[in-house]
C-alpha distance (Angstrom), angle and dihedral (degrees) to the residues before:
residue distance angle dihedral
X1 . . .
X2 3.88 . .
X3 4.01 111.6 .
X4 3.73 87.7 -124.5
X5 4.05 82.1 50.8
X6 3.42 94.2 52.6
X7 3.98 100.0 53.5
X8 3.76 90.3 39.0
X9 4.06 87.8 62.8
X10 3.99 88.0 43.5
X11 3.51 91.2 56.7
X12 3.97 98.2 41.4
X13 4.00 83.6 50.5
X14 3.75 99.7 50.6
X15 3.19 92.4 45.6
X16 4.00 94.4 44.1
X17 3.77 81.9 53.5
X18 3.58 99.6 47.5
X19 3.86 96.1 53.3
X20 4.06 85.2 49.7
X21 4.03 92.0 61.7
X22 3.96 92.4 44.3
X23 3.86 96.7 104.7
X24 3.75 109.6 25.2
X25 3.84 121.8 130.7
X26 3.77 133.3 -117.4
X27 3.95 83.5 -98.7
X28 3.65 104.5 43.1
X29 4.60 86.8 49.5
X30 3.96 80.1 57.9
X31 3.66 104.6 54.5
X32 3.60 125.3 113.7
X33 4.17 107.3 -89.8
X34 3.81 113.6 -157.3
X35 3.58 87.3 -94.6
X36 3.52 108.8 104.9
X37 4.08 107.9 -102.2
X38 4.01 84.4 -16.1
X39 4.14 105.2 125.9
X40 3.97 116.8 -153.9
X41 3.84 89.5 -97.7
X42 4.34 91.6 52.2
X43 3.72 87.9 52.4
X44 3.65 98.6 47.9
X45 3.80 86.5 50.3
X46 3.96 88.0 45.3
X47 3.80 89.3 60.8
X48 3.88 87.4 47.9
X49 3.47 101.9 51.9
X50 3.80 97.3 50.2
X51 4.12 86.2 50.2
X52 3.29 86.1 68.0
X53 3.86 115.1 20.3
X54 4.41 97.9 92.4
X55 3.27 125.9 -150.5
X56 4.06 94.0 -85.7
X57 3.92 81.8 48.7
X58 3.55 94.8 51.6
X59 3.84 93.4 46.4
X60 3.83 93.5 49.3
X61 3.70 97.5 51.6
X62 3.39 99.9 46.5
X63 3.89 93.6 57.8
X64 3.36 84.3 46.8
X65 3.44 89.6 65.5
X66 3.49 97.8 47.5
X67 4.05 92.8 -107.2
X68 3.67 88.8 -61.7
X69 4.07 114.0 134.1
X70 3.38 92.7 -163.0
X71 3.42 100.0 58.8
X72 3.89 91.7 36.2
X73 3.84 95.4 50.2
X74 4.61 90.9 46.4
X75 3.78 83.5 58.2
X76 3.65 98.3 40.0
X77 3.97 83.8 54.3
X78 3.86 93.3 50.9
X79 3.76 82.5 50.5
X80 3.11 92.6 62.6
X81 3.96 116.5 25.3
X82 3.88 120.3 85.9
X83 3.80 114.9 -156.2
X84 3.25 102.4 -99.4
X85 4.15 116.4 60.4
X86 3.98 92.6 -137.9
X87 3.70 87.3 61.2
X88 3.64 97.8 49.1
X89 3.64 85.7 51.2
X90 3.55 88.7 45.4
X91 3.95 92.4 59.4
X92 4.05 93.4 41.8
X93 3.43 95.0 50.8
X94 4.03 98.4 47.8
X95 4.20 80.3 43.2
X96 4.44 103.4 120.8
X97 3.68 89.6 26.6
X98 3.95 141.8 100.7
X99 3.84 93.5 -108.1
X100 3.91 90.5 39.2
X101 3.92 135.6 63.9
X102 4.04 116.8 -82.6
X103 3.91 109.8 -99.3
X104 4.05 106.5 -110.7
X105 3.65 108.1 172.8
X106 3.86 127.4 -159.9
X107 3.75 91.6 -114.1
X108 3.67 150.0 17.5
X109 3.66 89.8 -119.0
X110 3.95 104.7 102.2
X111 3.98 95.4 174.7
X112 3.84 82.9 59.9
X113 3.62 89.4 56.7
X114 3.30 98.6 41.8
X115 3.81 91.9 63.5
X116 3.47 88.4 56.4
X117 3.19 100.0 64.3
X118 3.62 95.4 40.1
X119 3.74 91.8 47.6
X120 3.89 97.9 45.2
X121 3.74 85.5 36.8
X122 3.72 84.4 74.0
X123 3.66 98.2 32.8
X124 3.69 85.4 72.5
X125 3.95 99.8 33.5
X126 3.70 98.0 53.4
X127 3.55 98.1 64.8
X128 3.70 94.0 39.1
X129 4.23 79.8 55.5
X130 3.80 79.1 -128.4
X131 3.72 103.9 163.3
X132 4.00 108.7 -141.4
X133 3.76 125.4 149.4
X134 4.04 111.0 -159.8
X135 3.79 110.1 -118.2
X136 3.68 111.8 -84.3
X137 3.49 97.3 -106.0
X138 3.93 102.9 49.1
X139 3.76 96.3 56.3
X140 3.98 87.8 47.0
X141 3.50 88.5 58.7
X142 3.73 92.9 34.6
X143 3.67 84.3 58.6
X144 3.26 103.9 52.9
X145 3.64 102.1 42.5
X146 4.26 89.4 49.1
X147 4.31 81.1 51.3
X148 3.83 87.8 54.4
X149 3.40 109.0 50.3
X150 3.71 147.9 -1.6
X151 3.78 105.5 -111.8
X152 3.98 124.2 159.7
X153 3.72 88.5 -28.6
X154 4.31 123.7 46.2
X155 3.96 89.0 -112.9
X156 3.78 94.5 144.4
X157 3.26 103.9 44.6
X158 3.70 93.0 36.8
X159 3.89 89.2 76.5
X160 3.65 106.7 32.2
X161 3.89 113.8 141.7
X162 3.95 90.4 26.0
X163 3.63 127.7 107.4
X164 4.25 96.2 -136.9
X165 3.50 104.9 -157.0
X166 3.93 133.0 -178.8
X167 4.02 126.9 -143.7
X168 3.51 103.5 -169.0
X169 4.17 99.4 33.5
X170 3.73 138.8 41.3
X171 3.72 102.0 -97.5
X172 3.63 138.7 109.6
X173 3.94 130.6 150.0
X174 3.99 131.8 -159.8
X175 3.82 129.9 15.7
X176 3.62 120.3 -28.9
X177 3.94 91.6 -144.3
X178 3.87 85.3 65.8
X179 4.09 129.4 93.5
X180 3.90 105.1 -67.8
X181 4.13 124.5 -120.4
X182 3.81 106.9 -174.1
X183 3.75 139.9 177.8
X184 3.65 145.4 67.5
X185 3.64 122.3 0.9
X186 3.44 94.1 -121.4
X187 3.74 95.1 54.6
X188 3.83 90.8 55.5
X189 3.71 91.8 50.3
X190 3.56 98.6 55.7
X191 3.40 96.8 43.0
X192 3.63 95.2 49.6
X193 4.11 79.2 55.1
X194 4.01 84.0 53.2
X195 3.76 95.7 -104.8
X196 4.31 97.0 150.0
X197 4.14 81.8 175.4
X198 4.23 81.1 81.9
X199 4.08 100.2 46.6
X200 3.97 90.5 86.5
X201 4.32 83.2 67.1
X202 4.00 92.6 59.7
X203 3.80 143.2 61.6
X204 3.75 147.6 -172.7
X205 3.76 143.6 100.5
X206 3.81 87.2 -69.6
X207 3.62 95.9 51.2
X208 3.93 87.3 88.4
X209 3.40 96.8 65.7
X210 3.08 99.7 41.8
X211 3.46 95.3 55.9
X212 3.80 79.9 53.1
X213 3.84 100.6 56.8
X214 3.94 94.2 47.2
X215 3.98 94.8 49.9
X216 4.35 81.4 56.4
């Protein structure tokens, strides 16, 4: 995808995802996400803070935190939540524009950051059974770029030896003589991001292992 592409389908997502978290309650911002101990509200904030940590910013915390993510991406959160969710939403959504914080991302790669708001996208809308479908052309190049490489999350290696193929988009990815995963885009991208909470929405002779190498 085109550069100009890329951030056009960034923008169209946050703001996609924004609109999505207008009306939830205290209770639903506290639910579990599919983030580990993340709630709905720490993801949200997540998103934030790597909109507009930089590269330098990115760099500094994480020595900070003695190379450890988890410790660099709690404080990045506290960064960036405020204590009520509405105002954290507040501050995400107004993120890119004049009454908002400039966007700095932690690296030039915009396909990586595109999957992470895709990916988190549906970390928070699954358990909120908030039915949203990525535009067409994000998970495309979501999927491709998770096929290519293992960047932030094992996405490559995650499917190596299965044939990954979609049934509602153009897209496949390794040999069609190996084991078969099949179904929705979506699906495949989030379990190539290690999501297990989207195996029961594919099939095939490779779903097995699959299943197998996200339980480890």
């Amino acid at each position: 995808m085109e550069t100009s592409d890329t951030r056009g389908l960034i923008a169209a997502e946050h703001a996609v995802l924004v609109a999505d978290l207008q009306d939830l309650t205290d209770r639903q911002w506290e639910r579990a996400s599919l983030c580990g101990e993340w709630t709905v509200h720490d993801v949200t904030a997540h998103l934030g803070s790597a909109m507009t940590i930089g590269k330098l910013g990115w760099i500094s915390s994480i020595l900070r935190a003695g190379l450890r993510p988890s410790v660099h991406n709690r404080r990045q959160i506290e960064r960036f939540a405020r204590p009520e969710p509405a105002q954290t939403l507040a501050r995400f959504a107004a993120l890119g524009t004049e009454h908002g914080e400039p966007v700095r991302l932690p690296s030039n790669d915009l396909a990586a950051w595109l999957g992470e708001l895709v990916v988190h996208g549906q970390d928070i809308r699954h358990p909120l059974g908030i039915e949203r479908v990525p535009a067409p052309e994000a998970l495309i190049g979501v999927a491709r770029f998770f096929a290519s490489r293992d960047f932030a999350v094992n996405s490559k290696t995650q499917v190596e030896g299965l044939h990954l193929r979609a049934t509602d988009a153009d897209f496949s990815t390794n040999a069609p003589a190996l084991p078969v995963v099949e179904g929705p885009l979506l699906a495949l991208v989030m379990v190539m991001a290690g999501r297990p909470a989207y195996l029961d929405r594919l099939s095939g002779a490779g779903l097995p292992e699959l299943r197998r190498r996200l339980a480890g």
